[in-house]
Every structure is written in structure tokens, then in C-alpha cells.
C-alpha positions in Angstrom: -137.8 -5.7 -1.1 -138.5 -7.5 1.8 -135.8 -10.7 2.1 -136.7 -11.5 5.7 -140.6 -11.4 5.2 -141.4 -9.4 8.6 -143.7 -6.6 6.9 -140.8 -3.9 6.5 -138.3 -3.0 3.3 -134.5 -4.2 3.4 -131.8 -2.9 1.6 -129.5 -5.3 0.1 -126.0 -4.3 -1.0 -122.8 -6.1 -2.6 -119.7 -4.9 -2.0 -116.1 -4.6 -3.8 -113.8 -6.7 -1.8 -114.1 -9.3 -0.3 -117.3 -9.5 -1.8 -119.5 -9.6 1.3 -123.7 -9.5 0.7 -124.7 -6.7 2.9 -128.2 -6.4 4.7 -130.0 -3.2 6.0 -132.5 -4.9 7.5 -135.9 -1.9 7.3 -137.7 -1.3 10.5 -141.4 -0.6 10.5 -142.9 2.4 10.8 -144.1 2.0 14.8 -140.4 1.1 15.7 -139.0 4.4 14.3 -138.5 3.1 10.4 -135.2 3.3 8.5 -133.0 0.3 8.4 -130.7 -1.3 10.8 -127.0 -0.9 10.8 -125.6 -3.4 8.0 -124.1 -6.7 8.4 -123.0 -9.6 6.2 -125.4 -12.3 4.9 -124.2 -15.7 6.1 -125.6 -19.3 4.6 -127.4 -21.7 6.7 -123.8 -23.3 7.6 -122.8 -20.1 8.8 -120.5 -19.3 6.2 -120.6 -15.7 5.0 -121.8 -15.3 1.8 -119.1 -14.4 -0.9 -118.8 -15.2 -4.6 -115.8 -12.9 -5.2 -115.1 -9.2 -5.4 -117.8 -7.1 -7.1 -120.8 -8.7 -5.5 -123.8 -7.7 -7.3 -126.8 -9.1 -5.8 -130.2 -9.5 -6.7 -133.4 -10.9 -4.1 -135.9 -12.7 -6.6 -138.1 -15.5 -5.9 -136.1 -17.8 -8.5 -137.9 -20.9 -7.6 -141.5 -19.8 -6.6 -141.8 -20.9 -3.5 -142.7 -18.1 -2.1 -139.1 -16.8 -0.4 -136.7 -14.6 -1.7 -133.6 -16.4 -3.7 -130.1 -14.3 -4.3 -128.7 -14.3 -8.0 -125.2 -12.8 -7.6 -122.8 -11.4 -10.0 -119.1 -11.1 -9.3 -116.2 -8.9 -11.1 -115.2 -12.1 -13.3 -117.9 -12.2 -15.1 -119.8 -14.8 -13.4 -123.1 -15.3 -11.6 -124.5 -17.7 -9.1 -127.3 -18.5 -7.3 -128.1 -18.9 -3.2 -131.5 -20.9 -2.9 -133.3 -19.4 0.1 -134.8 -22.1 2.4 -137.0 -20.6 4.7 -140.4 -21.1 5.2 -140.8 -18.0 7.8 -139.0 -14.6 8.4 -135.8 -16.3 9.4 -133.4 -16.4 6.3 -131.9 -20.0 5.1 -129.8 -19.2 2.2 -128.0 -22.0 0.5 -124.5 -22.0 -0.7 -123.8 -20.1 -3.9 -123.8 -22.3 -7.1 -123.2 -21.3 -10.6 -126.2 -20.4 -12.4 -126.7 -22.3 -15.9 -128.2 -22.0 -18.7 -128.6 -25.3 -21.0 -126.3 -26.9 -18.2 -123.2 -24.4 -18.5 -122.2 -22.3 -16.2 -122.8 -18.5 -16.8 -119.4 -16.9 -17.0 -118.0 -13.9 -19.0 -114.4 -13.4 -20.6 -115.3 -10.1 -19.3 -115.6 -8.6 -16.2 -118.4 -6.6 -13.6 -121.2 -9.1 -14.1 -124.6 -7.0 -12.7 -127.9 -8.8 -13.2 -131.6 -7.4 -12.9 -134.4 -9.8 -12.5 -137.8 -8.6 -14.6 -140.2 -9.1 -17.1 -138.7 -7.7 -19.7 -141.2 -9.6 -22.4 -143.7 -9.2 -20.6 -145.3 -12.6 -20.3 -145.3 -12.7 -16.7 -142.0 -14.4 -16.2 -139.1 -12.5 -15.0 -136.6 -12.8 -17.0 -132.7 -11.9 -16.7 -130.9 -9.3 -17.7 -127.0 -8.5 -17.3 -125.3 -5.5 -17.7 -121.3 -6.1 -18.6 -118.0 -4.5 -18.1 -117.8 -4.0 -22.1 -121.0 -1.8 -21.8 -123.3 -4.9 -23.2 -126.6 -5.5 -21.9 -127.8 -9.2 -22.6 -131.6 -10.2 -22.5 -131.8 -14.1 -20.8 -135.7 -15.1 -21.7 -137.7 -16.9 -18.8 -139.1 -19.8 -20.8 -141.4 -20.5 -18.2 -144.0 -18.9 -15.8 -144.4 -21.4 -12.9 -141.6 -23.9 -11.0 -137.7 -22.8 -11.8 -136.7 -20.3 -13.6 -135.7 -22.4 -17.0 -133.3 -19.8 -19.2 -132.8 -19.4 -22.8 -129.6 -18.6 -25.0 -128.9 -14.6 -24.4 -129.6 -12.4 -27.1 -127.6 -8.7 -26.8 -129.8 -5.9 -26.1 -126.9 -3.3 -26.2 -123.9 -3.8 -28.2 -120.4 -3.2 -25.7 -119.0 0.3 -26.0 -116.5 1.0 -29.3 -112.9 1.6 -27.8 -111.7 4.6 -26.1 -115.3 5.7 -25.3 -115.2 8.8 -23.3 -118.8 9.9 -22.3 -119.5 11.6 -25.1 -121.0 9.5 -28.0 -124.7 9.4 -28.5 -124.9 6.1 -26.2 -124.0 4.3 -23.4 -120.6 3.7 -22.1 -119.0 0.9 -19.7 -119.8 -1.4 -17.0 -123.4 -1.7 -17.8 -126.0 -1.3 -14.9 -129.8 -1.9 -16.2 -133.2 -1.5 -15.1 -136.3 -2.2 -16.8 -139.3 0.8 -16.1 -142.4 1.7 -18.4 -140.7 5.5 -19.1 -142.7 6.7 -21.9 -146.0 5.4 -19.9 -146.5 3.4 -23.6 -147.4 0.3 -21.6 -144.0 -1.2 -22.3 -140.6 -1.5 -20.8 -138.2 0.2 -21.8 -134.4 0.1 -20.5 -132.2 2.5 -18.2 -129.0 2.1 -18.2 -126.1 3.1 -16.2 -122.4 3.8 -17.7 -119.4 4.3 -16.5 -117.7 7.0 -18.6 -114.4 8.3 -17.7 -112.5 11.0 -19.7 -108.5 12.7 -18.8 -108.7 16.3 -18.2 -106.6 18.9 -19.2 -102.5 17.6 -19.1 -100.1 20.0 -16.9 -97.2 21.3 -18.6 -94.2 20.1 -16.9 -90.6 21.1 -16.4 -87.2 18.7 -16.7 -87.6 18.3 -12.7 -91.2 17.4 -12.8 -90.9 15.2 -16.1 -88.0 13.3 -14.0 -90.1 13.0 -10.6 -93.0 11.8 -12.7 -90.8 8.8 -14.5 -89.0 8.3 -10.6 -92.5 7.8 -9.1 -93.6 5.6 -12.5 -90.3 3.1 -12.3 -90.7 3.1 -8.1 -94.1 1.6 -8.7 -93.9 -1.1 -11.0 -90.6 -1.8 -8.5 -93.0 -1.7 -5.1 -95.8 -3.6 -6.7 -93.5 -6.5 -8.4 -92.4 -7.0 -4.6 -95.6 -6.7 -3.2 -96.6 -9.8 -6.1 -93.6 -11.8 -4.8 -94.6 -11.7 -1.1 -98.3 -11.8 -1.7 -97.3 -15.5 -4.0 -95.1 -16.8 -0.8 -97.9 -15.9 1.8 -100.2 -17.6 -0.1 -98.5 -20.7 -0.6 -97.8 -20.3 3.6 -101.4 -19.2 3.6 -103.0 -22.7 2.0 -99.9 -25.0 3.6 -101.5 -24.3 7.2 -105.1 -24.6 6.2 -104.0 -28.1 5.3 -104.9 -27.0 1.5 -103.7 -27.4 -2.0 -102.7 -24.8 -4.5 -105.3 -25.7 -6.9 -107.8 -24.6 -3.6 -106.2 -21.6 -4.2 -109.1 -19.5 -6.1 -111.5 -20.6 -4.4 -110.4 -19.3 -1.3 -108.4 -16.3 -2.3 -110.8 -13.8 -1.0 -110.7 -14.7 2.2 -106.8 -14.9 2.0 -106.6 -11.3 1.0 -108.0 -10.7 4.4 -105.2 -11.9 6.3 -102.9 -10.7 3.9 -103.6 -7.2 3.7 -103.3 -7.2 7.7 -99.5 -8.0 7.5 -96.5 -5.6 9.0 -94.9 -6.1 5.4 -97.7 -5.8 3.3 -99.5 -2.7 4.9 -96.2 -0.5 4.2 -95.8 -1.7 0.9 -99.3 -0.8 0.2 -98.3 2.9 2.6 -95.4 3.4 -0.3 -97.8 2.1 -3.3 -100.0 5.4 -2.2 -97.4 7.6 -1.8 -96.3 6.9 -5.5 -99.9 7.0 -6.8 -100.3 10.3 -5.0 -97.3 12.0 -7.1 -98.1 10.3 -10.0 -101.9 11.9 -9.9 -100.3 15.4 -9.1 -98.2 15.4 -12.0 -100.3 13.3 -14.5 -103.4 15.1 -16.5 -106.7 14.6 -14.2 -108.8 11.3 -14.3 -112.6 12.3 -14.1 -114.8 9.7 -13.1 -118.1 10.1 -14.7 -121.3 8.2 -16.3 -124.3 9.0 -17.4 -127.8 7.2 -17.2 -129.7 6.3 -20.4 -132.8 5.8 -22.1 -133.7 3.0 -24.6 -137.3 3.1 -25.6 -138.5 -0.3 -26.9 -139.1 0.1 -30.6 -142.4 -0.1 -32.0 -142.0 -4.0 -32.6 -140.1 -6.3 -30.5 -138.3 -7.9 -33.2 -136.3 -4.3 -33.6 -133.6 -3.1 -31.7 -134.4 -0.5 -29.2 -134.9 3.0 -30.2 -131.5 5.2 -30.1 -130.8 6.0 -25.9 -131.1 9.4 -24.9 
């Protein structure tokens, strides 16, 4: 991908919180290659990018005129769109907007919203796909191949992961991430997805000292973190009062107030003790193992099927 359009590939990043777009911008090959260091994307008011925590970003030319659009997805289950207006290598992104379908916004009861921009019908439209927090993958159908991208009504590629899944049924698992590659070499796409998968390792047996540290460390925690929720609700009301704003302004610009808050005296050594609890609480608790898998779904033999089983 090249967003800035100066002959060399850029790597383009979200990030969890606050959300900021990163950009590696690639050097050519006679300046040395690789990329720059990164830094955030910023819209042409000189406002940093930011659609909430999560950011998943993906460069597509959306409206084909030639530049590089973003289509964003955020941990709430929403996704936006940042209308690039440059003409020449020198990036003009508009502010974020909700993207819509049939007028409504797109937004999800669930969470970790990650699109992919391709032709997954292969009409020579690219489509939209979204992998979800549930482990659902969603197919959005480009109904058109030239001006904007007009979207139809999803239909559900992959159905969300059944309850409790722990990386070891025969499919995919949570907090879908997709992409869309010919892997049989059948002259179709097919779908890869990515899972995240977690399972608890092996519980330590513990004695009447250990059982009662464990329960200390549990009831000191929920104690820390209801204080930590009472002064994080006064600083924000303190937070918006200065900035001359209301409370209702208070989502949109929460982000950005989690900046200044997690730089307070107060808030840094609850957050100190919040670790210090989580840190006994892990050494006497059975072991969390973070894992995923990637799988395959071959497209069925018709289209009108449901993929083959993933493997």
C-alpha cells in the first residue's frame, strides 16, 4: 500500500488506546528502503485521527478518485470513514464519519470491529468484509463498480463462536480478523481467518494461606478499582467543565480525556496498586494462555453454499 503515492510501500497500523492511526511511511529502495519511524495520522484540520480505542484501519480507494480513503473500525463495534483529499503525494484526510449502509450507521452490539476491503464476489468491486468480536465474519456486497462504494444488507459468512470456545473445536474462535486469498489456486477466494482462542491452564493446588491471599488480593481489587471509577467520574466532570463542555460531549471526547487522566499523581498509583493485585492474583490463579489459530474456508463449489468446513 502506498497511502502517500511517492513510489514506495507504507505500513499502516491502528492502535489500542487512544486509538491513534499510525503511519510507517516506506522508503525507496536508493534511500536505504524500510519505513520511517511511526507517527500519527492527522486530518487536514490538524486533528489526529481517532475513532476510539481498537483502531482498525483499512487504505482503499472508497470513492475512485484515484487516492487512498481510510475505513476504520473501533472496539465498539463501529466503523467510519476518512475521505482522502489529495490530489498529489501530500495526504488530505477528512474527518472520520460513520459509514452507512441504506443511511444507518454501521455499528455492532458487539465489540472489535476489523474490516477488509476486497472482491470477495468477484465482480470487480471490492466489497466489505468485517470480522467481529463474537467470531462472525459478515460479507457487505459492493453493488457497484464505478463512483462510491454503494453497500448492501450484510449477509454472515461465519457464524459467532458457541460459548466457552477454547481453541479447540473444528473452527474458528473470537475476534474475527479476515482476509480474502485464492488458497486452493481454484480461481476463487477463499477466506483466512484469524481467532482469538484462549484456554486456562492447569489450576495450582493451594493451601488455607494461599486460598486467603488469593480472596485478600480479589476483595482489594474490586475496592482499588471502585475508587479508581469514582475519581476517574469527578475528573471528568472537571475534565469537560474547563473545556467549556457538556456532559453529553462526554463520549465523544473521552479518549483524549483518558490521556490527561492516566497522567495524574492519584491515578498512576492507583493503577501502581491495581498491578500489584493483578500480579498475586495471576500467581495464585490457574494460567491464562493466550492463543489463536489461523483458518481456512474454501468457497464451496457454488456460491449460494456456505463455505466449505475451515481447516
Amino acid at each position: 500500500m502506498d497511502l502517500d503515492r511517492d513510489g514506495a510501500v507504507d505500513l499502516l497500523t491502528g492502535s489500542f488506546q487512544p486509538g491513534d492511526v499510525l503511519l510507517f511511511r516506506g522508503r525507496k529502495a536508493e534511500d536505504g528502503g524500510g519505513f520511517e519511524p511511526p507517527h500519527a495520522l492527522v486530518d487536514r484540520h490538524g486533528e489526529v485521527l481517532r475513532v476510539g480505542r481498537a483502531s482498525w484501519p483499512q487504505a482503499v480507494d472508497w470513492d475512485r478518485d484515484g487516492d487512498l480513503d481510510l475505513v476504520l473500525g473501533n472496539m465498539y463495534g463501529a466503523l467510519f470513514l476518512a475521505r482522502n483529499r489529495s490530489s498529489g503525494a501530500k495526504l488530505e484526510l477528512e474527518p472520520p464519519v460513520e459509514l452507512t449502509v441504506a443511511g444507518q450507521p454501521v455499528k455492532f452490539d458487539e465489540t472489535n470491529a476489523a474490516p477488509l476491503l476486497a472482491d470477495w464476489d468477484q465482480d470487480g468491486a471490492l466489497d466489505l468484509l468485517l470480522g467481529l468480536s463474537s467470531g462472525r465474519v459478515l460479507f457487505f456486497r459492493n453493488t457497484t463498480t464505478s463512483g462510491e462504494s454503494v453497500l448492501a444488507a450484510p449477509r454472515e459468512l461465519v457464524a459467532p463462536a458457541p460459548p466457552g470456545v477454547t481453541g479447540t473445536l473444528p473452527r474458528s474462535g473470537l475476534r474475527a480478523r479476515v482476509a480474502v486469498v485464492d488458497w486452493n489456486q481454484d480461481g476463487r477466494s477463499d477466506l483466512l481467518v484469524g481467532e482469538y482462542a484462549p484456554r486456562d491452564g492447569e489450576a495450582r493446588e493451594l493451601d488455607e494461606g494461599e486460598r486467603e491471599q488469593l480472596a485478600a488480593a480479589m476483595r482489594a481489587s474490586l475496592s482499588v478499582a471502585e475508587e479508581r471509577g469514582r475519581l476517574e467520574s469527578d475528573e471528568l466532570l472537571k475534565w469537560l467543565r474547563v473545556r467549556g463542555l457538556s456532559i453529553d460531549d462526554g463520549p465523544a471526547h473521552y479518549e483524549n480525556f483518558l490521556l490527561d487522566f492516566k497522567g495524574l499523581p492519584a491515578t498512576r498509583a492507583l493503577d501502581d496498586r491495581l498491578l500489584e493485585l493483578a500480579a498475586t492474583q495471576r500467581r495464585l490463579s490457574a494460567t491464562n494462555i493466550d492463543r489463536g489459530y489461523v483458518w481456512v474456508y474454501l468457497r464451496a463449489p457454488k456460491d449460494s453454499q456456505p463455505a466449505e468446513p475451515p481447516r
